[in-house]
C-alpha positions as a printed Julia matrix, in Angstrom:
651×3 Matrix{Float64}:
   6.56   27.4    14.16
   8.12   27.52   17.57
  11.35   28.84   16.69
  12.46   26.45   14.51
  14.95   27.82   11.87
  13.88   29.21    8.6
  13.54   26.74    5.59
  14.71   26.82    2.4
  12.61   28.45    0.09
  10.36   26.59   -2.07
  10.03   27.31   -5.77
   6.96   26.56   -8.2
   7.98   25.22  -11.28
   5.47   26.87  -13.85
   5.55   24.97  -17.44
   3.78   23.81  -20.06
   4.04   19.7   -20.18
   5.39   19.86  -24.1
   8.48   22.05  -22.68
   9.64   20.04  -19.57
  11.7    17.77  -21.85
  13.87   20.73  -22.56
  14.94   21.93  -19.57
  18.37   21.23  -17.92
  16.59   20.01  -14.43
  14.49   16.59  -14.18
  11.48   16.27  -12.55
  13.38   14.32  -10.31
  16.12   16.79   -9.74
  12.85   19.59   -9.22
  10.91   17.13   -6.65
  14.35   16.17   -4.64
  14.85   20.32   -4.47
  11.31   20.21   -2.69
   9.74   22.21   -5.74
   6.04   22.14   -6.47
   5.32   21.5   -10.79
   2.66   22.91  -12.44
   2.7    20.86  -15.48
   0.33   23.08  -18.21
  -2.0    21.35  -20.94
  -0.82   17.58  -20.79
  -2.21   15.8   -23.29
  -2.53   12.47  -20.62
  -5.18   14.31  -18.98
  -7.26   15.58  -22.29
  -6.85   11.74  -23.2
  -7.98   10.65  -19.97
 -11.39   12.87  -19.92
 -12.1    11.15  -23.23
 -11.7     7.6   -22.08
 -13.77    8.52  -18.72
 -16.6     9.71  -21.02
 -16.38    6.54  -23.24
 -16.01    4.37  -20.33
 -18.63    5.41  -18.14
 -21.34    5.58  -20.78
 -20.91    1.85  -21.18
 -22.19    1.44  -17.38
 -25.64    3.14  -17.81
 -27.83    2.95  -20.75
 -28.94    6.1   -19.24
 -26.98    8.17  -20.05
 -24.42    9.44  -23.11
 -20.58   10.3   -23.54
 -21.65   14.06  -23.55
 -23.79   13.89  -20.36
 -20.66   12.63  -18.34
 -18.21   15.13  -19.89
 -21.03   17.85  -18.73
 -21.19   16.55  -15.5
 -17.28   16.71  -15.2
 -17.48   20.1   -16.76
 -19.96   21.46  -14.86
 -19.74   19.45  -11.7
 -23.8    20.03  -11.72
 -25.56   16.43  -11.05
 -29.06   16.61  -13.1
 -29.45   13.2   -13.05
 -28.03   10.79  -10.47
 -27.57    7.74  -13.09
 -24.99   10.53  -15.32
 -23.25   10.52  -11.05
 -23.46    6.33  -10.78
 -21.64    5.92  -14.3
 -19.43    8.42  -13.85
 -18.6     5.95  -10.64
 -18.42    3.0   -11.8
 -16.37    4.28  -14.98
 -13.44    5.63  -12.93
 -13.5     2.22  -10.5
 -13.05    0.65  -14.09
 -10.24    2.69  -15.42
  -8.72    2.14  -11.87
  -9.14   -1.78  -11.95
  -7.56   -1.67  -15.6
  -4.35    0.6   -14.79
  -5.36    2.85  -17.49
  -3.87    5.76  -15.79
  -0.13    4.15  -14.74
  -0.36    2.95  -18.69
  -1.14    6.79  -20.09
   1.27    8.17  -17.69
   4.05    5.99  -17.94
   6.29    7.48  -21.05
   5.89   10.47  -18.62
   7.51    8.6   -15.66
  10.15    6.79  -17.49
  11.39   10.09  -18.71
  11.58   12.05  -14.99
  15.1    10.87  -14.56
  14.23    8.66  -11.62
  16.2     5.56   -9.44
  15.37    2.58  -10.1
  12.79    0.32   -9.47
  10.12    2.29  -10.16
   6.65    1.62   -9.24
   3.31    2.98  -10.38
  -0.43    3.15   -8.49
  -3.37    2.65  -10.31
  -4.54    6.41   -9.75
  -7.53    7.17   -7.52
 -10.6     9.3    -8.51
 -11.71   11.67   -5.45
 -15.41   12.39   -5.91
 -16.94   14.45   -3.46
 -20.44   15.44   -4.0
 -21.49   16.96   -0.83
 -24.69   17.76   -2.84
 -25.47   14.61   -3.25
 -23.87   12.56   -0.75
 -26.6    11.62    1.71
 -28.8    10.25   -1.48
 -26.38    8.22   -2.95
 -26.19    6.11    0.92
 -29.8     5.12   -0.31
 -29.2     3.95   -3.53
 -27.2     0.76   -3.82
 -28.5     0.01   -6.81
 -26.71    2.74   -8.48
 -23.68    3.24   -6.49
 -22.48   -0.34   -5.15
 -19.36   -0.73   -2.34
 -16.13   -1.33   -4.02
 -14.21   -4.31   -2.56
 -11.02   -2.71   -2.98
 -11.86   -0.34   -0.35
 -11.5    -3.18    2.17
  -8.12   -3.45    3.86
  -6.0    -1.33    5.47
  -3.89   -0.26    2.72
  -6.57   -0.16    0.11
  -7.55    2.26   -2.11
  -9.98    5.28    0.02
 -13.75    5.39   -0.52
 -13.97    7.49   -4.2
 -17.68    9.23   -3.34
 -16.79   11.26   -0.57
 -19.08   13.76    1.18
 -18.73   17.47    2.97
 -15.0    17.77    3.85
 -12.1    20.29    4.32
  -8.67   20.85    5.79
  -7.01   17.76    7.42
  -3.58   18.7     6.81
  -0.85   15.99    6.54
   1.53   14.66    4.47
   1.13   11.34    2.34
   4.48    9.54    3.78
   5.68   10.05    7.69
   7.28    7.78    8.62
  11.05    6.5     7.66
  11.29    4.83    4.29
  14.14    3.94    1.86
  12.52    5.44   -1.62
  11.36    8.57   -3.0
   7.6     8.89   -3.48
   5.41   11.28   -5.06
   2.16   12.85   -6.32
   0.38   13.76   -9.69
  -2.59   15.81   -8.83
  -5.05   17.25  -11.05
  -8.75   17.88  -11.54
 -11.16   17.11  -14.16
 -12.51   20.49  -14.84
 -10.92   24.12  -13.94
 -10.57   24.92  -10.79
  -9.95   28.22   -9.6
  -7.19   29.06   -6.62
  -9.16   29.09   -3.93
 -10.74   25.85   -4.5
  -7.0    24.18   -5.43
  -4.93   22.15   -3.21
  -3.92   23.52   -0.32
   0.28   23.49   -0.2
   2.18   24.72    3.69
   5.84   25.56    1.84
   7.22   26.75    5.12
   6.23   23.54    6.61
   7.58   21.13    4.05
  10.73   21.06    6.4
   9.37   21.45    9.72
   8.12   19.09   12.52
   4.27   20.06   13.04
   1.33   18.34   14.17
  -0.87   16.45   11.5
  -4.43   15.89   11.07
  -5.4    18.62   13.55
  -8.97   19.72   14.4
  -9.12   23.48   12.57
 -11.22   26.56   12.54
 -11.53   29.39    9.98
 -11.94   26.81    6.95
 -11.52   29.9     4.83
  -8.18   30.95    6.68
  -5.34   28.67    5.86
  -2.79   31.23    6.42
  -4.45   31.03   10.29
  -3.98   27.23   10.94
  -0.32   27.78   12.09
   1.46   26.23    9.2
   2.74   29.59    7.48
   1.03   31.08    4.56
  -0.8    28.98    2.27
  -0.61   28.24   -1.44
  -2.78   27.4    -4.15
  -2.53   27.16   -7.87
  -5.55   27.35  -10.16
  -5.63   24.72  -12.74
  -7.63   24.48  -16.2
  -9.12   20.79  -16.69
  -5.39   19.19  -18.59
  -3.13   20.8   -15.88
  -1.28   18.79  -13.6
   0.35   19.59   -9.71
   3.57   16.98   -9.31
   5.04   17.11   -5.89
   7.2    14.86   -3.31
   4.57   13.51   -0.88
   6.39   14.84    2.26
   4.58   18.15    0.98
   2.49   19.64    3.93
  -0.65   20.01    1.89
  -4.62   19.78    2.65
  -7.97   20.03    1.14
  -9.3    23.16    0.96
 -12.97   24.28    1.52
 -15.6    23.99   -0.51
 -19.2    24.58    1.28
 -21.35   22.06    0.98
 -22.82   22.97   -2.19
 -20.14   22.97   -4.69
 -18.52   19.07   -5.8
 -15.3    18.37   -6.87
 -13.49   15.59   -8.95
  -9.86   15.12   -8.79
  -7.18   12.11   -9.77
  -4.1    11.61   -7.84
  -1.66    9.17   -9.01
   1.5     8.53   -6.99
   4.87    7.01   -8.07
   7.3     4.97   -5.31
  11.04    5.51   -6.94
  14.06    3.61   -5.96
  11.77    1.38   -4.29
  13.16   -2.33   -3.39
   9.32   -3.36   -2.2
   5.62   -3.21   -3.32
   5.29    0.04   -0.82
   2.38   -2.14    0.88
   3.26   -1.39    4.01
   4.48    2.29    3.91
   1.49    3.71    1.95
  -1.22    1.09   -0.47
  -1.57   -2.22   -2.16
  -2.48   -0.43   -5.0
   1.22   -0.16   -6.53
   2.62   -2.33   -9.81
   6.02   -2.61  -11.52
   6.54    0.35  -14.33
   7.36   -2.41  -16.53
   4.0    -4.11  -16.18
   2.4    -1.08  -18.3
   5.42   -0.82  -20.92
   5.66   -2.78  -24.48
   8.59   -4.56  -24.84
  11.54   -2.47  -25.54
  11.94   -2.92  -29.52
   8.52   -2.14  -29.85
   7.26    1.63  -31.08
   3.88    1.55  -29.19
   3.05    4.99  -27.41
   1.97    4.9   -23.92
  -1.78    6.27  -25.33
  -1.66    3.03  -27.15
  -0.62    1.01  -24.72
  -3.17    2.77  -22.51
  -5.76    2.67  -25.29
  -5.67   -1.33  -25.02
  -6.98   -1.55  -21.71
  -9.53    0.69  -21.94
 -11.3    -1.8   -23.94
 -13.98   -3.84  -22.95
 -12.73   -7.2   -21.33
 -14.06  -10.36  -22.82
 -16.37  -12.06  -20.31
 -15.2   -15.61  -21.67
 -11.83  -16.8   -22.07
  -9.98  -15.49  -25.08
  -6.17  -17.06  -25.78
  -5.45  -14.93  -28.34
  -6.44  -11.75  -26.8
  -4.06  -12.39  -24.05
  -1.28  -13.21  -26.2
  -2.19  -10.22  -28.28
  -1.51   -7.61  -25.4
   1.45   -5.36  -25.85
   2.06   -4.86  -22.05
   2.22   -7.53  -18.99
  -0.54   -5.85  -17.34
  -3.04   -5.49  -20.78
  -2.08   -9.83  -20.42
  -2.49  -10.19  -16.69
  -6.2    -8.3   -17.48
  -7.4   -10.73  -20.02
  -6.28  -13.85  -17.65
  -9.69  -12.55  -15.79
 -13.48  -11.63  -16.57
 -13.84   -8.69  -14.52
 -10.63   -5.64  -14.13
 -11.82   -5.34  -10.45
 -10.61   -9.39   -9.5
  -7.06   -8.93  -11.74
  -6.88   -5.57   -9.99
  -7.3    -7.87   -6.23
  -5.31  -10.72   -7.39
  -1.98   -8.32   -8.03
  -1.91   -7.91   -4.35
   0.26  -10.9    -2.94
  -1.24  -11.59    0.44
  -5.04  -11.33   -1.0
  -6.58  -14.64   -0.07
  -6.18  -17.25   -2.58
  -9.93  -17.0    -3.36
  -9.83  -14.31   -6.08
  -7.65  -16.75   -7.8
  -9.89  -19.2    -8.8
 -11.56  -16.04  -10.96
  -8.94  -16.65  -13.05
  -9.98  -18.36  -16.8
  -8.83  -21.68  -17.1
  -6.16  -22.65  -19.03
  -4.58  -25.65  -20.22
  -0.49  -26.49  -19.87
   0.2   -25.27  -23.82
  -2.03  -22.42  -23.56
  -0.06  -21.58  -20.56
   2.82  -22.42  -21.52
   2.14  -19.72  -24.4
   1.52  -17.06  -21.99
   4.31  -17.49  -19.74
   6.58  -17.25  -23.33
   4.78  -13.87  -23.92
   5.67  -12.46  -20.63
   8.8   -13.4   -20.81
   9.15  -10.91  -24.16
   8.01   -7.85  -22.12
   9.46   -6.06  -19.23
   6.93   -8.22  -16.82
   8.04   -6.81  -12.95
   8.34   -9.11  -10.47
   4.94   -8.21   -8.13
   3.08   -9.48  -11.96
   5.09  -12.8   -12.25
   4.52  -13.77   -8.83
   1.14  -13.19   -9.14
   0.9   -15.23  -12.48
   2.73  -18.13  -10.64
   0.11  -18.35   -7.87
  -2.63  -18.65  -10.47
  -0.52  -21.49  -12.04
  -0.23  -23.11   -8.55
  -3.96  -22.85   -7.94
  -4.56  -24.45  -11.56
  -2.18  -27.58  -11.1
   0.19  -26.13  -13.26
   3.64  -26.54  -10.91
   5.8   -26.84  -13.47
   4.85  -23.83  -15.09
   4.65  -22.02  -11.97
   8.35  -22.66  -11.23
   9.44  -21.35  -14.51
   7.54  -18.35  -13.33
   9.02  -18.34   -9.88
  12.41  -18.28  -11.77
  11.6   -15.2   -13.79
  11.02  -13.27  -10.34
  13.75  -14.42   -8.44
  16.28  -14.89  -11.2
  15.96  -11.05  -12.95
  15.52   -9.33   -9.71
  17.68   -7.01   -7.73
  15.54   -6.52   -5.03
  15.97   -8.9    -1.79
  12.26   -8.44   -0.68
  11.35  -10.19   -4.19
  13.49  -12.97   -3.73
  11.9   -13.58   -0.5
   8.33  -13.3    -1.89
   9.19  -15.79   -4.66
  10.65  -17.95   -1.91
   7.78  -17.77    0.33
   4.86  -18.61   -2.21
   7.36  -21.87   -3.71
   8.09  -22.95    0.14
   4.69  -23.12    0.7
   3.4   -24.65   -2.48
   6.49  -27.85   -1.3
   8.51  -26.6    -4.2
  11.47  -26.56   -2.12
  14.27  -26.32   -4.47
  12.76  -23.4    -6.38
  12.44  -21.8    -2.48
  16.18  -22.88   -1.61
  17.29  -20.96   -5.19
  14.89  -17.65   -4.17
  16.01  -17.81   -0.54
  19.79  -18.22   -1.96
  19.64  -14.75   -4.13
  17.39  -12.84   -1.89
  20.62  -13.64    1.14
  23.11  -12.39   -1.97
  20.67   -9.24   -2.81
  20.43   -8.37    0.9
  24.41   -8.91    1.43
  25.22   -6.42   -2.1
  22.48   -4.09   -0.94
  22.58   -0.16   -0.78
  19.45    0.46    0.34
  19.1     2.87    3.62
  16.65    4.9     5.3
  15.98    8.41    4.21
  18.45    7.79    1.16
  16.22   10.15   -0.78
  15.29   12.49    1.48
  17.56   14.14    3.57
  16.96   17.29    5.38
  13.41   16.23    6.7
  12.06   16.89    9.97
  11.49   13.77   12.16
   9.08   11.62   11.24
   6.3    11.06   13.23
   5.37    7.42   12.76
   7.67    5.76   14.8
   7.55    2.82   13.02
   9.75    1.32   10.62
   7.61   -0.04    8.5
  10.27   -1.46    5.09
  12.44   -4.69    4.94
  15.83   -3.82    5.3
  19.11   -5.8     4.08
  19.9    -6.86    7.64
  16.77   -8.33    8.34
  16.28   -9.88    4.83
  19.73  -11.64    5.39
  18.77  -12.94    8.44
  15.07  -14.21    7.42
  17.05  -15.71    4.09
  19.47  -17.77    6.5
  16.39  -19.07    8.07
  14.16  -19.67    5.54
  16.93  -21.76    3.95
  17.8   -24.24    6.96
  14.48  -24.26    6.98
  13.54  -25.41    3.24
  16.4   -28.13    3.25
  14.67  -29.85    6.43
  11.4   -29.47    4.75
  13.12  -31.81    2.19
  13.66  -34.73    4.12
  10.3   -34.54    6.34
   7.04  -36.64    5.47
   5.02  -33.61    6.23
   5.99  -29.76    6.34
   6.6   -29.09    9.96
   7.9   -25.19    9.45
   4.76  -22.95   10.22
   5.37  -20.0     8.07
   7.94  -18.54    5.44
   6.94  -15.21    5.38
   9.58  -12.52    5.8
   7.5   -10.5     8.3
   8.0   -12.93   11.1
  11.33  -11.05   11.26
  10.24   -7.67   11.34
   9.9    -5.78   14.43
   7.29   -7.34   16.7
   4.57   -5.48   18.53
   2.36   -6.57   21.08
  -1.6    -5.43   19.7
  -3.3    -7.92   22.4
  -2.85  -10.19   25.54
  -4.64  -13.27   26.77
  -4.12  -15.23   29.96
  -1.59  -17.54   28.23
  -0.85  -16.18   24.84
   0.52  -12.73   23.44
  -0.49  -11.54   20.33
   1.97  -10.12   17.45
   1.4    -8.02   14.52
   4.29   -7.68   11.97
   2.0    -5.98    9.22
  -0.93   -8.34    8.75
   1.15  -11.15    9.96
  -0.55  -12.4    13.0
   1.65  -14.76   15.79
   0.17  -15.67   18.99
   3.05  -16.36   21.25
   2.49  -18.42   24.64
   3.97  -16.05   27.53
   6.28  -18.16   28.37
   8.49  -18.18   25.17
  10.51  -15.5    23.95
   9.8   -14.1    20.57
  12.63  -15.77   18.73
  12.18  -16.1    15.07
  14.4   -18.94   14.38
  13.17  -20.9    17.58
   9.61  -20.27   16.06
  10.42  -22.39   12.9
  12.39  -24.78   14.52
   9.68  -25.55   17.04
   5.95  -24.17   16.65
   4.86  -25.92   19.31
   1.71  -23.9    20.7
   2.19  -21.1    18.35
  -0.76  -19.55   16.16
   0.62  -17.97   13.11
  -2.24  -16.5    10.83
  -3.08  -13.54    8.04
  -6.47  -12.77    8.82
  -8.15  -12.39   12.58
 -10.63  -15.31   11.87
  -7.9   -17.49   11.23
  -5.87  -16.72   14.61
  -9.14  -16.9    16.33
 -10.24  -20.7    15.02
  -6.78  -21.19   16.04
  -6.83  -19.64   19.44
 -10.44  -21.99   19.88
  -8.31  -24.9    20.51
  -5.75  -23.77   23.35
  -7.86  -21.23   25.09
 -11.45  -23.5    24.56
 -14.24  -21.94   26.78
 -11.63  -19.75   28.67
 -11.59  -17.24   25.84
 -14.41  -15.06   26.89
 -12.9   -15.3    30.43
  -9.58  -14.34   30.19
  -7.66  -12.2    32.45
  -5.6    -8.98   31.67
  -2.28   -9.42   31.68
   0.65   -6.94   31.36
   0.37   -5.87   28.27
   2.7    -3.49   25.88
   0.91   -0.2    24.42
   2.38    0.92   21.0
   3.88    4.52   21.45
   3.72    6.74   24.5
   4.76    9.89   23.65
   8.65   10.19   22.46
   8.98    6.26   23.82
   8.02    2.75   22.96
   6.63    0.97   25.96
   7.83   -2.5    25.47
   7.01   -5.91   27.46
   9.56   -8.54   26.12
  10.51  -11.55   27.55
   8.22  -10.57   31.01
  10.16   -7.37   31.19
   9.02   -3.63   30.41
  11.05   -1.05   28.7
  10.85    2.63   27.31
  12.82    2.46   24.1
  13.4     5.83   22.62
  11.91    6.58   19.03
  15.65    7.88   18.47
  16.87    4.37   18.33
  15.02    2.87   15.76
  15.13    0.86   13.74
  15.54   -1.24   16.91
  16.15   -4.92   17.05
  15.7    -6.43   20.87
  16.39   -9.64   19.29
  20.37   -8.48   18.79
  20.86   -5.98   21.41
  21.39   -5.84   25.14
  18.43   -4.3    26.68
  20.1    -3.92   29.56
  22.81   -1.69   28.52
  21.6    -0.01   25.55
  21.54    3.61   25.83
  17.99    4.89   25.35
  16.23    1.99   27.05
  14.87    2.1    30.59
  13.92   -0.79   32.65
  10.83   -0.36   33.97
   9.99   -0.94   37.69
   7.86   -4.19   38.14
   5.5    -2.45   40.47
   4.09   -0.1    37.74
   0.11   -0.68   37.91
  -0.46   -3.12   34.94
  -4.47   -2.04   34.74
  -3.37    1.46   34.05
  -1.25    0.54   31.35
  -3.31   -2.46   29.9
  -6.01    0.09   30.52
  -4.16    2.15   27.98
  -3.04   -0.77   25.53
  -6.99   -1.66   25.23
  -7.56    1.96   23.66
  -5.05    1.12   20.85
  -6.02   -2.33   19.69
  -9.58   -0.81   19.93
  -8.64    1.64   17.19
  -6.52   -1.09   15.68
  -8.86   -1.82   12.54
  -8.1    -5.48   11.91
  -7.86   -6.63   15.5
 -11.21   -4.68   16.88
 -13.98   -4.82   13.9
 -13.04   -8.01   11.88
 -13.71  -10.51   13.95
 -16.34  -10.81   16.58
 -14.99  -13.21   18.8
 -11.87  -11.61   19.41
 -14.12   -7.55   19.33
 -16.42   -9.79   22.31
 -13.28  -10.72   24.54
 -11.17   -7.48   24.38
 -14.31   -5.96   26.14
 -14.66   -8.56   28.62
 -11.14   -7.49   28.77
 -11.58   -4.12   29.28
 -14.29   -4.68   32.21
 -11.97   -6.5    33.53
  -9.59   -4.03   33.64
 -11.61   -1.28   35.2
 -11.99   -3.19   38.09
């Protein structure tokens, strides 16, 4: 603990879920005090084991309701097909949102900001005892797609595992985030989650390498706390909790749901935590109507219609039980939410014709459809020929929204579908949303240590006003051209650009999944980039930037030469190469923008001396992008010359 001064306390809030309404505080008010809920007895959870039973008996014809709800109790796997549809009935209930449905009368009423987002829960399943089998059996326990990505859901069957203490959200954000946590069978307190109070508000070390798995109060984060919960009880707590998985042995399984809820949050919290997140109002009726949340819950439990079914879409009482039916299968309506998933999943989509659309786009508009779900629907429109349609959808979003990065989302997907004058409206209010903005780092959360992602990894008003500006000289060009000339309208051009690779000629960007290879001899200029692309590679995936890299580069890829290159973070610093110059930025200044500041004579930065051995530090800049998932195992042709790289470097 190093001397660091003594926290506030932190208090347990013990009650039973029926009495929570009734007390002066929020949940809100309890979370933002740092307090850890015990919610007693909800009835969400009691309804949830009875859809998980119902649900995963329809996988296997194996096996019965009752065996599953033994094997929950129990936690005893007799037979492995009871384990597979247990599985595959929780990946269901996932894909369909049943969980952000149940729980959402219990989020609207925690006294929250506004927007509110919900994930789709995620089932934690580790079976130690069983792990190693179920690698052999693919039959019974297939990969689930959504695990691909870097801010996809985690693996649910998990094996042997213990401690890793962390908490969910480190680095600086703008919204307040946080955790229900419960398991589906009782649990006693030394088998709960682990909680660190006295380290809720101090700067330690994450994800260390510990000993004593039975001695939390020895891993040097103060003493440890743990609850024991009966199958129905609930932990709530703000995700900056120090907490950790406690140990088990490998001969004892556990299953668990988290579900986590972004508040006040202007974004789709994509790139601070998952992809898994959708509007609140997606799993609400409309506001006149009476329907429960078990209701509205209920609905998508039920099995989806393989063929297409009009009047079952127009028959669901929430956007998301109508967003479900537009597709055979939950697990391709679950992908398609996501905005940057490939457009592939969208052609999974039933067919409609203009009136039948037409039809649906009237029902959304009678519910409290969020943004993320409109913007979605108007990509499937685009896909189907519909562009018409799609704009009124595009108008929804953009026009109803108080949330800049919206705007720009709705601008980006018309701009690039040629619907310019839908994109010049969206680019228009996301610049007004971004100028009346009071969004801010840490807004929610003061009185936390430092974070230790250095990273600033949310669009902020300053940045959104500047991509609008862009974007919008940029759409009124488009206009008057033959051919669309500007390479990209995606905000994340403008976010903070970090070097991940270097080739003899080109650099290589990565602004969150948005790839730019920049020739060496241009600046990284935004603006300059739209108004003349000449030679640079803008791409989503690493197979796209390397088909375009194939062209420039030809046979010189797999003989390129090192050049200096810019690791991420080194230590309390950013080393930076800009412009064919190298700095140490302090962590202390960000959120940093080299674009608008004087490197020169900003406090905080320090020129580097040109001498400095580049092989030592490109050395060092290989080890990153080698851990850097999408640039080092996606794609083989870039994985093939980062090592020729690397020898190259060593000599």
């Amino acid at each position: 603990m190093d001397g660091q001064p003594n926290p506030a306390p932190i208090n347990v809030v013990d009650i039973a879920a029926s009495d929570l309404a009734g007390t002066r505080t929020t949940l809100f008010g309890h979370l933002q005090q740092g307090s850890i809920v015990v919610l007693r007895d909800m009835p969400e959870i009691h309804r949830l084991g009875a859809a998980i039973k119902t649900t995963s008996a329809r996988f296997s014809n194996a096996v019965t309701a009752d065996e599953i709800g033994e094997l929950m109790r129990t936690r005893e796997v007799t037979k492995l097909e009871a384990l597979s549809a247990l599985y595959r009935g929780c990946r269901h209930l996932r894909n369909t949102r049943y969980i952000s449905a149940l729980f959402a009368d219990r989020v609207s009423a925690a006294g929250l900001p506004t927007p509110i987002l919900v994930d789709s829960a995620f089932f934690r399943m580790g079976v130690p005892t069983h792990y190693d089998v179920i690698q052999t059996r693919p039959d019974l326990f297939d990969p689930d797609p959504l695990v691909d990505g870097p801010n996809d859901a985690e693996p649910s069957l998990q094996g042997f595992g213990w401690g890793h203490p962390h908490r969910d959200v480190d680095v600086r954000h703008h919204h307040f985030q946080f955790n229900f946590w419960f398991p589906l069978h009782d649990l006693d307190q030394n088998h709960s989650l682990l909680f660190f109070p006295e380290s809720y508000r101090r700067n330690v070390p994450q994800y260390q390498d510990l000993t004593e798995p039975e001695n939390p109060d020895g891993w040097g984060y103060g003493k440890s706390l743990q609850i024991p919960l009966r199958f129905g009880d609930c932990l709530v707590f703000h995700s900056q909790h120090f907490h950790a998985s406690p140990y088990f042995g490998p001969k004892r399984n556990r299953f668990t749901v988290e579900m986590r809820v972004a508040a006040g949050c202007n974004d789709d919290n994509s790139t601070i935590y998952r992809r898994l997140f959708w509007s609140l109002g997606n799993v609400q009726p409309a506001p006149q109507a009476s329907a429960a949340a078990a209701d509205t819950a209920a609905e998508l439990a039920e099995p989806i219609p393989a063929a297409s079914d009009l009047d079952g879409v127009l028959g669901g009482r929430t956007a998301q039980a109508v967003f479900l039916r537009l597709f055979a299968d939950a697990s391709d309506s679950f992908a398609a939410a996501y905005l940057h998933r490939p457009e592939a999943v969208l052609t999974r989509a039933h067919v409609f014709d203009a009136s039948a659309w037409r039809r649906i786009v009237d029902r959304l508009a009678a519910l409290p459809t969020g943004e993320d779900l409109w913007l979605a629907v108007a990509r499937i429109l685009l896909r189907q020929g519909h562009r018409e349609l799609a704009v009124d959808a595009l108008s929804h979003a953009y026009g109803r929204t108080k949330s800049y990065f919206w705007a720009l989302e709705a601008g980006r997907i018309a701009a690039e579908a040629g619907l310019y004058d839908a994109a010049e409206a969206a680019f228009t209010v996301a610049s007004i949303r971004a100028r009346n903005s009071d969004v801010t780092l840490d807004r929610y959360t003061p009185n936390m240590p430092p974070p230790r992602g250095a990273h600033v990894l949310q669009l902020l008003p300053a940045v959104a006003r500047r991509a609008a500006a862009a974007f919008t000289a940029s759409v009124r060009m488009e206009k008057g051209r033959p051919r669309r000339t500007t390479p990209t309208f995606d905000h994340r051009l403008f976010w903070t650009p970090y070097v991940v690779a270097s080739f003899e000629h080109y650099d290589i960007f990565d602004m969150r999944g948005l790839f730019v290879a920049l020739p060496i001899t241009r600046a990284f200029r935004p603006e300059q980039i739209l108004d003349d692309p000449t030679d640079v590679i803008i791409a989503e995936t690493t197979e796209a930037l390397a088909a375009g890299l194939t062209k420039p580069l030809g046979d010189k890829l797999p003989e390129v030469r090192p050049q200096r290159h810019t690791p991420l973070v080194i230590g309390d610093y950013l080393l930076w190469r800009y412009h064919n110059g190298w700095y140490l930025i302090s962590q202390r200044l960000l959120p940093f923008d080299p674009l608008a500041q004087d490197l020169t004579r900003t406090p905080g930065v320090v020129a580097l001396d040109p001498a400095t051995d580049p092989k030592a530090l490109y050395a060092m800049a290989l080890l990153i992008v080698q851990d850097h998932e999408r640039l080092s195992h996606e794609n083989r042709q870039l994985r093939e010359a980062l090592e020729k790289l690397q020898g190259s470097a060593k000599t």
